[in-house]
C-alpha atoms as one frame of an Amber mdcrd trajectory, in Angstrom:
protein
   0.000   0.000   0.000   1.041   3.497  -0.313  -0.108   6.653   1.941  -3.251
   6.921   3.143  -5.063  10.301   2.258  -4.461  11.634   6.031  -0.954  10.384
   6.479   1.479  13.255   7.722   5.537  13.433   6.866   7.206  12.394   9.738
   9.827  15.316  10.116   9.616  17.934  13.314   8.263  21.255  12.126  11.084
  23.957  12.552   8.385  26.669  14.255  10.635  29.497  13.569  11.515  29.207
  10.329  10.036  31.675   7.762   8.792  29.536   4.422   7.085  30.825   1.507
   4.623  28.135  -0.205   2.037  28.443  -3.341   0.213  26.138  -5.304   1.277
  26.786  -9.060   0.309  25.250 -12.457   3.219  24.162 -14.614   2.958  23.721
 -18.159   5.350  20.620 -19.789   6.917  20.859 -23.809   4.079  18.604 -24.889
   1.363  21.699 -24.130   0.701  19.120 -20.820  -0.712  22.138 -18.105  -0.759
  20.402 -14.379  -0.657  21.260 -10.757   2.373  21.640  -8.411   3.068  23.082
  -5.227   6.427  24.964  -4.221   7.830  26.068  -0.420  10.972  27.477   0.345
  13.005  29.340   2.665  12.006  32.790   3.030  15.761  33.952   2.765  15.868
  31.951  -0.556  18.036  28.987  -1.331  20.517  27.791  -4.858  19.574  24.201
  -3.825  16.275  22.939  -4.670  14.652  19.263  -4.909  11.343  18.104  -6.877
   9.203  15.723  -4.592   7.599  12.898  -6.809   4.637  11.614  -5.249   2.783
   8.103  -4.421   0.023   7.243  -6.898  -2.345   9.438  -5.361  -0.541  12.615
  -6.862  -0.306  15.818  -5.418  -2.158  16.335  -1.597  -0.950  16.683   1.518
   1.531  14.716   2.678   3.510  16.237  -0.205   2.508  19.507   0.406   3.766
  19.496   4.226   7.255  17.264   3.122   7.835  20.711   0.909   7.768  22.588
   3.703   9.575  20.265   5.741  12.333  20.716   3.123  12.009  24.514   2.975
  12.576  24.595   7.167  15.608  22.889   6.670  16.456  25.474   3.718  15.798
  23.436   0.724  13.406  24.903  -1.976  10.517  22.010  -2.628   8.358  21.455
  -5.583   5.530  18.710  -5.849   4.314  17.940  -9.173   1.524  15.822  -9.353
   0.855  13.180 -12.376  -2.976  13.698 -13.314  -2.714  16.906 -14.869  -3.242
  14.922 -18.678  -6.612  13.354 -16.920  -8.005  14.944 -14.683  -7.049  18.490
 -14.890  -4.727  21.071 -12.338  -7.383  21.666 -10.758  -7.461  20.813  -6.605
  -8.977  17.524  -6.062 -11.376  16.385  -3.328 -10.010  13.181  -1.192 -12.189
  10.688  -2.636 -10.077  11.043  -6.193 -10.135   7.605  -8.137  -6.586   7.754
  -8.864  -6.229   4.476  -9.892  -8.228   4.489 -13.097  -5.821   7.885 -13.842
  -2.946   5.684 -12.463  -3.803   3.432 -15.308  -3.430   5.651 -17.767   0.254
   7.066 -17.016   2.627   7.285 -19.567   6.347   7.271 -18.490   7.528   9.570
 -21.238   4.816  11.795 -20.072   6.241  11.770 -16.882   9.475  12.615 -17.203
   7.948  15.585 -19.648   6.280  16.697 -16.326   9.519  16.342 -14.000  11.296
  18.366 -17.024   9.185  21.034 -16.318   9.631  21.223 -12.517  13.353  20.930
 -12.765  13.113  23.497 -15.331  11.349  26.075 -12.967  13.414  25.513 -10.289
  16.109  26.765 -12.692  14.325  29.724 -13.439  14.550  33.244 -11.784  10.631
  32.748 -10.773  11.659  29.142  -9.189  14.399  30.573  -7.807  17.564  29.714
  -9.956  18.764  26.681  -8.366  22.049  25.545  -8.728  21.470  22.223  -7.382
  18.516  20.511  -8.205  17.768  16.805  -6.992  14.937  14.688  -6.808  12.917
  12.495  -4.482  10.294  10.348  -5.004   8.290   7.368  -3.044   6.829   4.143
  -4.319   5.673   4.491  -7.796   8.014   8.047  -7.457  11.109   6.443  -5.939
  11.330   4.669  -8.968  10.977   7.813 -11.084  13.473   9.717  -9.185  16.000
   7.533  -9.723  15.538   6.657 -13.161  15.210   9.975 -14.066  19.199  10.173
 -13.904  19.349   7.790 -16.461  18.164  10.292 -19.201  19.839  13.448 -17.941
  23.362  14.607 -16.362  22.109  18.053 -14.854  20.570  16.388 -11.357  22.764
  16.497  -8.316  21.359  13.776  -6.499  18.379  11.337  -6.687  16.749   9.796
  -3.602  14.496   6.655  -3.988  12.011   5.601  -0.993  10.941   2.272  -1.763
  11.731   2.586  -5.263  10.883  -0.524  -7.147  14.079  -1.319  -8.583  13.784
  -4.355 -11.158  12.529  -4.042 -14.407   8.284  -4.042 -15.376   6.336  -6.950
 -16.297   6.249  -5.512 -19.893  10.418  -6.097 -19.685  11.333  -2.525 -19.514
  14.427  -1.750 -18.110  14.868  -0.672 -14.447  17.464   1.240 -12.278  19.020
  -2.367 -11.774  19.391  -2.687 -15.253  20.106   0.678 -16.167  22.442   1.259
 -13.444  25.610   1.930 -15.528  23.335   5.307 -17.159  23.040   6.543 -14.124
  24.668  10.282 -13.701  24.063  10.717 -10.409  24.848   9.962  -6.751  21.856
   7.618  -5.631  20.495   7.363  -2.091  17.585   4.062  -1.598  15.677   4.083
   1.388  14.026   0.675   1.240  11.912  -1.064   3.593  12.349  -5.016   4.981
   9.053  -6.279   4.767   8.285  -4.661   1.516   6.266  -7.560  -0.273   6.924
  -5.529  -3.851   9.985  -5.407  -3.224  12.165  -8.779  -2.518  15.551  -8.681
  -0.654  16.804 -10.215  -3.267  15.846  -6.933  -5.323  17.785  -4.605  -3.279
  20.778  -6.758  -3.027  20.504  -7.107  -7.108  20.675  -3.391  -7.723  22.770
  -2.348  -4.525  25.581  -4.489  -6.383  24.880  -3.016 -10.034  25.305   0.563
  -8.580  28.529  -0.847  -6.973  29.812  -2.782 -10.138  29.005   0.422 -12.352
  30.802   3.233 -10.012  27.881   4.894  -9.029  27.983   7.263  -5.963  25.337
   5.554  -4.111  23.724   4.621  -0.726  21.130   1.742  -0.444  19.783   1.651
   3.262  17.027  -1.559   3.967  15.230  -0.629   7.579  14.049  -4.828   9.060
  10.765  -5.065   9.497   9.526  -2.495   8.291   6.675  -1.911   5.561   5.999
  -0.370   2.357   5.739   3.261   3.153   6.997   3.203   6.506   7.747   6.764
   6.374   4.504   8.008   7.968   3.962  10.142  11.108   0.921   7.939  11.892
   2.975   4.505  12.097   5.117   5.639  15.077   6.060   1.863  15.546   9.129
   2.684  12.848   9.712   5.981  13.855  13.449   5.118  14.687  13.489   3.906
  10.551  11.885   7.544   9.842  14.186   9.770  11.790  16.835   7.955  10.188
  15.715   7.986   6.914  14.951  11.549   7.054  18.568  12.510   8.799  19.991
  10.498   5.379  18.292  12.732   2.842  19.221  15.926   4.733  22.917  15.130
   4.642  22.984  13.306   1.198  20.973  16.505  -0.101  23.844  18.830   2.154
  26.522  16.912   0.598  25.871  16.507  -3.121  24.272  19.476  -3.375  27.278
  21.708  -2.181  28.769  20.040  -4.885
C-alpha cells in the first residue's frame, strides 16, 4: 500500500523558520498544463529538490514534506501526475486515482519532471544551482531513473523505489544502473512484499559494479511506506531515513 489520504511526513516542524509556499500550475513541452506546489526558505536557497509523489498525486503529505524541506532550507516542488486526466485543478479526497494511475505514460512523466526541474532553474523558481529529486513508491522509482536520461541532477533519492525491471520487460534502475549520472540514495523497507531482498541486493551491487555514488539503506521489518507520522512503531526507521536525505541533499548538493 502506499499513503493513506491523512498520512502526515514524519519530520519535526522547525516553528521558527520563515517559508514561503504556493500552489502553481506548470505547463510541460508537450502543451501538458498540471498542478504543483512549491515552499521554500524565506531567505531563498541555490539548492532545490522536486518531490515525486505516491500514486495518489499531489495532496498533503507532499505539500507538508515541501515545507519540511524549505525549514531545513531546501526549496521544494511537488508535481503531481494527473494533470493529462483529470485536470490542475485541486482535487477532493475521494479522487479515483487508480483508473488515472492506469493511464500514465512514463515519457509523459518525465515531460512533467522536465518542467519542474526546469522552474526551479528559473529566476521565478528561484535559480537553483542544485537541483535533486525524491520520489516514493511508484516516485522512488521515477526519481532515480530519471538520472538515467539526464546529467544536470545532483542527487536522486528513492524511498521504496521498485528497482527491477516491469512486467512488460522494460528496463529498471538495476538494469540501467551503468546510465546513471548521479549519486543515488535508496531508502528501502524489509518487509516490503513488492519489493524482494533479493531486489535490493541485485541493484545495490549493479550501482557498486558500475561506479555509481550511491547509498542503499534496507530498515528490518519495516513496511511499504513506513515513512509516515501515523505509524510511530518505525519511527526510529523515519528519523533515520529523514537525517539520510538531509545530509545526502547537504553533501551533493554543495557540490
Amino acid at each position: 500500500m502506499c499513503f493513506d489520504e491523512d498520512a502526515i511526513p514524519p519530520v519535526p516542524q522547525i516553528p521558527d523558520a520563515a517559508v514561503e509556499s504556493r500552489y502553481l500550475e506548470l505547463t510541460a513541452a508537450d502543451g501538458n498544463t498540471f498542478a504543483a506546489f512549491t515552499a521554500a526558505p524565506a531567505g531563498g536557497t541555490r539548492t532545490a529538490i522536486v518531490i515525486l509523489p505516491d500514486v495518489r498525486g499531489l495532496y498533503g503529505f507532499y505539500t507538508e514534506l515541501a515545507k519540511r524541506f524549505a525549514e531545513n532550507g531546501v526549496r521544494a516542488l511537488v508535481i503531481d501526475y494527473y494533470g493529462r486526466t483529470a485536470g490542475a485543478a485541486r482535487r477532493e479526497s475521494d479522487f479515483p486515482y487508480t483508473e488515472h494511475m492506469a493511464r500514465l505514460i512514463p515519457r509523459q512523466l518525465y515531460a512533467d519532471l522536465s518542467a519542474g526541474v526546469a522552474h526551479l532553474r528559473s529566476e521565478e523558481g528561484g535559480a537553483a544551482r542544485a537541483v535533486l529529486t525524491v520520489g516514493f513508491c511508484i516516485g522512488g522509482r521515477l526519481a532515480v531513473m530519471a538520472a538515467t536520461g539526464r546529467s544536470d541532477l545532483a542527487g536522486v533519492i528513492g524511498f521504496y523505489c521498485w528497482p527491477a525491471d516491469g512486467p512488460d520487460g522494460s528496463p529498471g534502475p538495476t538494469s540501467r544502473a551503468a546510465d546513471l549520472k548521479a549519486p543515488v540514495l535508496a531508502l528501502m523497507a524489509g518487509e516490503d512484499p513488492g519489493i524482494p531482498p533479493a531486489h535490493v541486493k541485485a541493484f545495490d551491487e549493479a550501482l557498486a559494479e558500475a561506479g555509481v555514488d550511491h547509498e542503499v539503506v534496507t530498515y528490518p521489518g519495516t513496511p511499504h511506506s513506513f515513512f509516515d507520522a501515523k505509524r510511530d512503531t518505525y519511527a526510529d526507521a523515519s528519523a533515520d531515513a529523514w537525517d539520510r536525505v538531509l545530509r545526502f541533499v547537504d553533501r551533493v548538493g554543495a557540490g
